[in-house]
N, C-alpha and C positions, 0 to 999 in steps of 0.2 A: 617335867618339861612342858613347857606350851607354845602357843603361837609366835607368840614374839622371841620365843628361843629361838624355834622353827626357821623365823623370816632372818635374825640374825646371822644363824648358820647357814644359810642361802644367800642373803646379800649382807655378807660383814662389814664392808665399809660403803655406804652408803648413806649419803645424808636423809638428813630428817624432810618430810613432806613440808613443816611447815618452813624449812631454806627457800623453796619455792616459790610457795604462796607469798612470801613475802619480795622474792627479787620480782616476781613477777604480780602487781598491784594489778586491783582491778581500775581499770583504763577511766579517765576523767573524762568524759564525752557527756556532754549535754542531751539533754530526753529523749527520749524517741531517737538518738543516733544508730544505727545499724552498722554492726562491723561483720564483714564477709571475708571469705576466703576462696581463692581457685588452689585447690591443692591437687595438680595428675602429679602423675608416674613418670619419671624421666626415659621413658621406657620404647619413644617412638614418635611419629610424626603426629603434630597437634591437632587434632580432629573437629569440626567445622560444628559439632555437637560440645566441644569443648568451651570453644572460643564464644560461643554462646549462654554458655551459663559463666564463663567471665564478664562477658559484656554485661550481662542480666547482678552481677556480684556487684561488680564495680559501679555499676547505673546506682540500684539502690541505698551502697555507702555512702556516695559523693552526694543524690541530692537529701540526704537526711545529717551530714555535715558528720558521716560517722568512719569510716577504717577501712579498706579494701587491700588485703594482704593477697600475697605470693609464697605458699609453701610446698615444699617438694617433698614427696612422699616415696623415698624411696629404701626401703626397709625390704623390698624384693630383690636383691641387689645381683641376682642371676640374670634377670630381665633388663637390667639396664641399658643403653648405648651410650656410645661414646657423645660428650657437647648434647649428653638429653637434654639439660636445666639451659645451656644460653639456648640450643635451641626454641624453648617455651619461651622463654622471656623474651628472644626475637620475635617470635609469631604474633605474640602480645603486642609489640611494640611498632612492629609495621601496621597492627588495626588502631593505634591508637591508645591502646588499655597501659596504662603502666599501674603496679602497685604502688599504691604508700609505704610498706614494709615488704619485708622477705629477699629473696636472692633476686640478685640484678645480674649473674653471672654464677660459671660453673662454683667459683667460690667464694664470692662475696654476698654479702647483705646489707641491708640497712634496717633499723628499728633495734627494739627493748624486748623484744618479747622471743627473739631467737634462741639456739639457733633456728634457721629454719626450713632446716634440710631433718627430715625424721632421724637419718641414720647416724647425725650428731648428737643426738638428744637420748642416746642409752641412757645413763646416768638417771635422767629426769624420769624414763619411765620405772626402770629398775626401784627408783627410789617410792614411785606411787604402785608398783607391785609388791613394793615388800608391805608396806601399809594393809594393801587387801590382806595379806596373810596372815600379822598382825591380827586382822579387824577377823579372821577365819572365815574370810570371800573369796581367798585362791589358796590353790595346794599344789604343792609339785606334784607331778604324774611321770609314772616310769615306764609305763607303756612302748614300748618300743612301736615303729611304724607299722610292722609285719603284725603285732600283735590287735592293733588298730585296724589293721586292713581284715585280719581275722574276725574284730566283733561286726563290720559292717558285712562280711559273707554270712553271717551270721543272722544280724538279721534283715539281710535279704531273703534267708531259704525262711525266716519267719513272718515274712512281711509285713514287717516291723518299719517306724520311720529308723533312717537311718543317724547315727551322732553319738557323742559319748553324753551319755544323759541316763539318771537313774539307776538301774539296776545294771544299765550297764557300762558306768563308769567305777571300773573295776579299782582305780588307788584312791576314789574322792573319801570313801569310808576309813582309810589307815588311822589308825592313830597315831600322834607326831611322832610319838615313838619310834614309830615301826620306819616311818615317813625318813626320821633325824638317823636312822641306821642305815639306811639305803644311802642315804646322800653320803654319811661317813665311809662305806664299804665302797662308795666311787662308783655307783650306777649311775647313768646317765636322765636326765629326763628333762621337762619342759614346764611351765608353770601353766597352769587353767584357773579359768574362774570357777568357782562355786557356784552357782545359777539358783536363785530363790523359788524358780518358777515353775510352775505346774501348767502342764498344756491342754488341761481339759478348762481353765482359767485363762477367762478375756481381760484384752487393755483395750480400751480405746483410745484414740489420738486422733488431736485435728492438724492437720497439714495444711501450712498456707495455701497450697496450691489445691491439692486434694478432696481438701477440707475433711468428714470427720469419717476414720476407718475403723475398723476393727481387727484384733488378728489375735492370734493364740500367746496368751504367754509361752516367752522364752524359757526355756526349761534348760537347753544344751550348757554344757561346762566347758565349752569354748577355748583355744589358746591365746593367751594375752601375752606371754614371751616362752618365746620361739629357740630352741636349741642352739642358733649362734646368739643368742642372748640377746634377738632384736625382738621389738613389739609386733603383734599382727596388725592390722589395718583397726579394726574394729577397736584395739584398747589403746591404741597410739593417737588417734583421731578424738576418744573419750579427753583421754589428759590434754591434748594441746588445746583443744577447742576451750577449755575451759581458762588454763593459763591464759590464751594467747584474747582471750573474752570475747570470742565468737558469740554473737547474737544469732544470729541464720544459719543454717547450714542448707546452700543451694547446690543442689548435685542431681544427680540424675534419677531418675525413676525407678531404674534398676536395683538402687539402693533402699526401696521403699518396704521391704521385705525385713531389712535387716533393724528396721525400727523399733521392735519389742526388745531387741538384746540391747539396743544403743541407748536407750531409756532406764533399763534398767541397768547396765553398766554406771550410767549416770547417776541414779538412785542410790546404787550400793556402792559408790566409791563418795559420796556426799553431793555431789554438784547438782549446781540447775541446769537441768539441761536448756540447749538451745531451739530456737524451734527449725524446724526442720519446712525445709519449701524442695517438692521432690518434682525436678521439670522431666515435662514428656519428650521423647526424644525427637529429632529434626527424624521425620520420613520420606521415603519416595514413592512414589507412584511408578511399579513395575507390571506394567502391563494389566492394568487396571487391579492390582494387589496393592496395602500398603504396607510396605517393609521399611525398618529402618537405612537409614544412609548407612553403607557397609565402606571400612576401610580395605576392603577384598577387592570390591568389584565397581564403586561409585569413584572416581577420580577426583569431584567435588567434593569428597568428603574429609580432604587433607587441608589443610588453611592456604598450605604452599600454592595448591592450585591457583586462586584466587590474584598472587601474587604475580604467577606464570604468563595467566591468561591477560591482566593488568586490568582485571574489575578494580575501582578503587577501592580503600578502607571506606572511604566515608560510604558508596554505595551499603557493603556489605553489614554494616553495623544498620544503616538506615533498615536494609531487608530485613533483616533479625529482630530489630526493636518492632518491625512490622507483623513478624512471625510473634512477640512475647506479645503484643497487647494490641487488641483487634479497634481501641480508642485510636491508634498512634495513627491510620490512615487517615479519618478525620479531624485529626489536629494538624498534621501536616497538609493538606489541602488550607485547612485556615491558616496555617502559618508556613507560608512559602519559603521564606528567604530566613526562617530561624534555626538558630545551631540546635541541632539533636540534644544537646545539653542540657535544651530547655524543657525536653518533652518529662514528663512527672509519670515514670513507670508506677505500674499498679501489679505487685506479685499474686493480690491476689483476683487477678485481671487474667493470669495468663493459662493458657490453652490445656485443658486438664489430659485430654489424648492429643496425640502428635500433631504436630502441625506439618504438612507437607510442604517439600523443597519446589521450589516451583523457580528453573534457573530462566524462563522466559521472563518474569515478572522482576527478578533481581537485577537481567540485563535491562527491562526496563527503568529499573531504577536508576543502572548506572548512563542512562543518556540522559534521566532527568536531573542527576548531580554535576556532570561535567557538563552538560548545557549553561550551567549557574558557574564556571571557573571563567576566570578572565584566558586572557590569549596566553599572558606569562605564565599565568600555573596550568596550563594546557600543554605549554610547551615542555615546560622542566619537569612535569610528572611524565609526558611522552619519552624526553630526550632519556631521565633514568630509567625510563622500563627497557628502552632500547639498547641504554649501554651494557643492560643483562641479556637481553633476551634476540635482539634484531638488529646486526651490524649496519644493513641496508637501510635501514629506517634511521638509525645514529650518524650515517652519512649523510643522508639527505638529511637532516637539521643542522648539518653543520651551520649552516648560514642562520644565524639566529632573526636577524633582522626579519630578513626574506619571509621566516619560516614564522615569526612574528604576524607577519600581516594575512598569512595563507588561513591561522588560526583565527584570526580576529573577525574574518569573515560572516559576520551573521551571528556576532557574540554582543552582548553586552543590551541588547533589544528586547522589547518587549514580548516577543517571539524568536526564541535563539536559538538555532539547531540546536537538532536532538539526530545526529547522526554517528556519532560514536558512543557505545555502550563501554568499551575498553581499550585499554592503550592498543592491544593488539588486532585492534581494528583501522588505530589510525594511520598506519599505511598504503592501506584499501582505499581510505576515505580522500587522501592527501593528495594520491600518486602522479593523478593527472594534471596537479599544478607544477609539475619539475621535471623538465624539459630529459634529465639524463632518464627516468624511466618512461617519459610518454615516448619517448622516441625509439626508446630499446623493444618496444613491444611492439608486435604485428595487431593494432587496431583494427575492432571492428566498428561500423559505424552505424546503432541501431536507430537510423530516420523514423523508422514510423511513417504517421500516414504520407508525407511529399518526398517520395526515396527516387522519384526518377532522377536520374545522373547530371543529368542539361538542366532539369529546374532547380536542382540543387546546385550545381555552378554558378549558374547566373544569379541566384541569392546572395550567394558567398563574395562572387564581383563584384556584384553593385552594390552590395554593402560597403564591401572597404572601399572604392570606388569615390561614391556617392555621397554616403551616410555615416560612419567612423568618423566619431572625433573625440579624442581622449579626454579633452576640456570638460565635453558635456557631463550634465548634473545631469541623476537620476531620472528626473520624469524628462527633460527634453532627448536622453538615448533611448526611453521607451516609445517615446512621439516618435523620432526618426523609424524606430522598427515596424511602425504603426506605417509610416509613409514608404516604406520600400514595401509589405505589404502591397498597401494600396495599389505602389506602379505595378507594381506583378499582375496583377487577377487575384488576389487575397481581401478576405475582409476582413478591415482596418479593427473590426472587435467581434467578440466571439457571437455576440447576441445578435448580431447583424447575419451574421452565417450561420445559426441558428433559423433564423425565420425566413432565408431566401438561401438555400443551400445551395441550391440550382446555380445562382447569379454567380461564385463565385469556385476558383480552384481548393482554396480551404481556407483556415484563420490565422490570423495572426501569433495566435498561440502554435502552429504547426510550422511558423517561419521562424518564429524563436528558439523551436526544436531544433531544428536546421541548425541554427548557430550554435548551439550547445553542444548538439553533438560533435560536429565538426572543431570545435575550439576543445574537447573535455573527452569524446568518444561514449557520454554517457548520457542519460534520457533526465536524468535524476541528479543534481548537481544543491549545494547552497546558492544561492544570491548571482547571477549570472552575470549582473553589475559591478558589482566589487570583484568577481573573476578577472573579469575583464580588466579592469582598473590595477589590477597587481600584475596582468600578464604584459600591459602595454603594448603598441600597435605592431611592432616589430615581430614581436614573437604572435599576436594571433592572425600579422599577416602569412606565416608560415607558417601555422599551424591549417590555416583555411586552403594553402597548396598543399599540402599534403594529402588534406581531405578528397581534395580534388583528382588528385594524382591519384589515390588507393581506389 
């Protein structure tokens, strides 16, 4: 008897390796194309470190004209939850990322190269395990777990490394013999790799990102399928990558260990392997420590967050492309108003230890991307965060028009507010343009320096009085402010009451407070012109008695 007996009486019907290789051709992509893949676990919420080595996946397929797949990997199928798979492909979908291939939903797909759910794909591995057995690179092991948990007591009281390796992988020496009698008599067992390797024996490897490491040859006999007869990670990820003609494999850094066995795995089953880009994890800054973003204890470390809070997609890929490549801040200063699209990532650009989450700098980000939305797409990204997330803020937009012009405010200019970072700010920002919540609140009115009562009245009167008039252009309602100023005791400009402080009660800029606050309740407002011009005389004549009255 020999191996191919062996693998026969282990997988008896099972197709030939080469049904494969042939339904699954290597991919007609033009030079230098890069095909990538995001393959998690359908096993929980989509992690902000994820979403990041998609965005990084996806960036380098599209601009090298190459593949950017969606495979699900779920061969753990204890660990699963319910809507794992739409949940990714939504998460993905709300930043923007869609694949070219793989699952678009819990059970659909698109492309040639599926399935592309691991726990579909038995058959495929089963058929490239029996191969290794064939070639005498795997062997069933009959080891029970208990007896396994014994060799590692074992040599722990030895301090020993621990693994089934060497002397002490107790069925890799059987002969098929003994191997083809066990399986006939109905013991149970699991299949492993054969491992070439000796650990006192270096490999080198250079890592896109890394660049060039060294590490012990893999020595351990590893399991490649698993007693319900699915693959482990490590030989399921070997086959697909190769079929599905993975060029990159971008993953995490955590995985950067497991490189001498995924090379040689690659080695001894024939393949070229792919190269490997192993990114460093997003960190935080806890208390001047850097730890990674925990999905324990960081709430930003979920995608959903993002969505909650109403940071936009575009912000959030901008801050990340800003986190992979320290180039991307100065292209984006040269190139203000161009789609991210354009930016030409560089893998091996990007940050070898962790780059830190810095959510000041992202909220930064997001007042300088909604700064650049017109009023419409301010309005209809507001009105849908609201229809999820804020009744009160979905009421007041009812009035599209209305709410049209409260946005437009200080939009579209060469200097455009930069007052909302996210949807969930623009309530705060809004409120005191609509009359149902300025009026519901007991205002306070922070004057600053001219707060006495009577000189604030008589501002407010001889303004509407005097000076209002809804007709007026821009610079002649500044002149009128200028001139009620003047009648007061006020100087008509700031530099005037700069150099003769004495001469007057205060500036112009301190009467313009006056009416801001009084019309807004706030010190801090956009364009106090255009406020004014949407509240019309009606409403800020009653807003300036109430001022008055409180």
């Amino acid at each position: 008897m020999d191996y191919k007996d062996l693998a026969n009486l282990i997988f008896p019907n099972v197709k030939d390796i080469s049904y494969y290789e042939e339904k699954y051709p290597r991919r007609d992509l033009k030079e230098g194309a890069i095909v990538t893949r995001f393959a998690p676990s359908p096993t929980g919420f989509v992690h902000i470190g994820g979403l990041y080595q998609a965005l990084v996946a996806r960036k380098v397929a599209t601009q090298t004209d190459g593949v950017f797949f969606l495979r699900i990997e779920d061969t753990d199928q204890k660990r699963e939850i319910e809507n794992g798979i739409l949940d990714i492909v939504n998460s993905l979908k709300d930043f923007g990322i869609e694949a070219d291939e793989g699952m678009i939903n819990e059970t659909e797909e698109k492309g040639n190269y599926g399935p592309y759910r691991q726990s579909l794909r038995g058959e495929i591995y089963r058929a490239y395990a029996k191969y290794m057995i064939e070639l005498g690179k795997a062997y069933p092991c009959f080891c029970s777990p208990e007896e396994v948990d014994e060799i590692r007591k074992k040599q722990e009281a030895a301090k020993v490394r621990p693994g089934y390796y060497g002397v002490w992988a107790k069925c890799r020496n059987l002969t098929v013999e003994e191997m083809a009698e066990k399986i006939k008599s109905g013991e149970k067992y699991i299949i492993r790799f054969k491992s070439p390797g000796r650990e006192d024996r270096k490999i080198k490897h250079h890592d896109v990102i890394k660049g060039n490491v060294t590490f012990p040859e893999n020595d351990q006999d590893i399991v490649i399928i698993k007693a319900d007869g699915l693959p482990t990670y490590h030989f399921a990820h070997v086959v697909d990558d190769h079929l599905m003609g993975t060029t990159h494999v971008i993953r995490s850094d955590e995985w950067l260990s497991s490189v001498p066995l995924h090379l040689q795995l690659f080695h001894e089953i024939g393949f070229k392997a792919p190269k490997y880009v192993h990114i460093s994890p997003i960190m935080k800054n806890d208390n001047g420590n850097k730890r990674k973003l925990s999905k324990r204890k960081d709430p930003e470390a979920a995608v959903s967050y993002y969505e909650e809070q109403g940071i936009p997609a575009e912000a959030v890929k901008e801050y990340l492309l800003n986190i992979a490549n320290s180039t991307f801040e100065n292209w984006r200063r040269a190139n203000p108003d161009k789609d991210i699209e354009e930016f030409e990532l560089q893998l091996n650009k990007m940050n070898v230890s962790g780059a830190l989450f810095d959510m000041v700098k992202l909220l930064d980000v997001g007042k300088t991307v909604i700064s650049k939305f017109t009023a419409e797409k301010v309005y209809e990204e507001a009105l849908k965060w609201a229809k999820r997330h804020d009744e009160e803020l979905e009421k007041l937009l009812e009035n599209r028009e209305y709410s049209l012009k409260v946005f437009g405010i200080e939009r579209g200019n060469k200097k455009p507010r930069k007052d909302i970072a996210k949807w969930s700010d623009v309530k705060e920002n809004i409120e005191y343009m609509y009359d149902e919540l300025f009026y519901s609140k007991k205002q306070d009115y922070p004057y600053q320096v001219i707060n006495n009562k009577d000189e604030i009245n008589k501002i407010l009167t001889l303004y509407i009085e005097k000076y209002y008039n809804d007709e007026d252009d821009k610079q002649t309602w500044f002149d009128k402010i200028k001139e009620l100023s003047g009648e007061l005791g006020y100087a008509k400009e700031v530099k005037e009451f700069k150099a003769n402080p004495e001469k007057f009660k205060a500036h112009v800029g301190d009467v313009s407070t006056v009416l801001r606050v009084a019309l807004t309740s706030r010190t801090n407002t956009p364009d106090m012109y255009e406020i004014m011009k949407i509240l019309g005389k009606e409403r800020i004549v009653e807003r300036f008695k109430k001022a008055m009255e409180d």
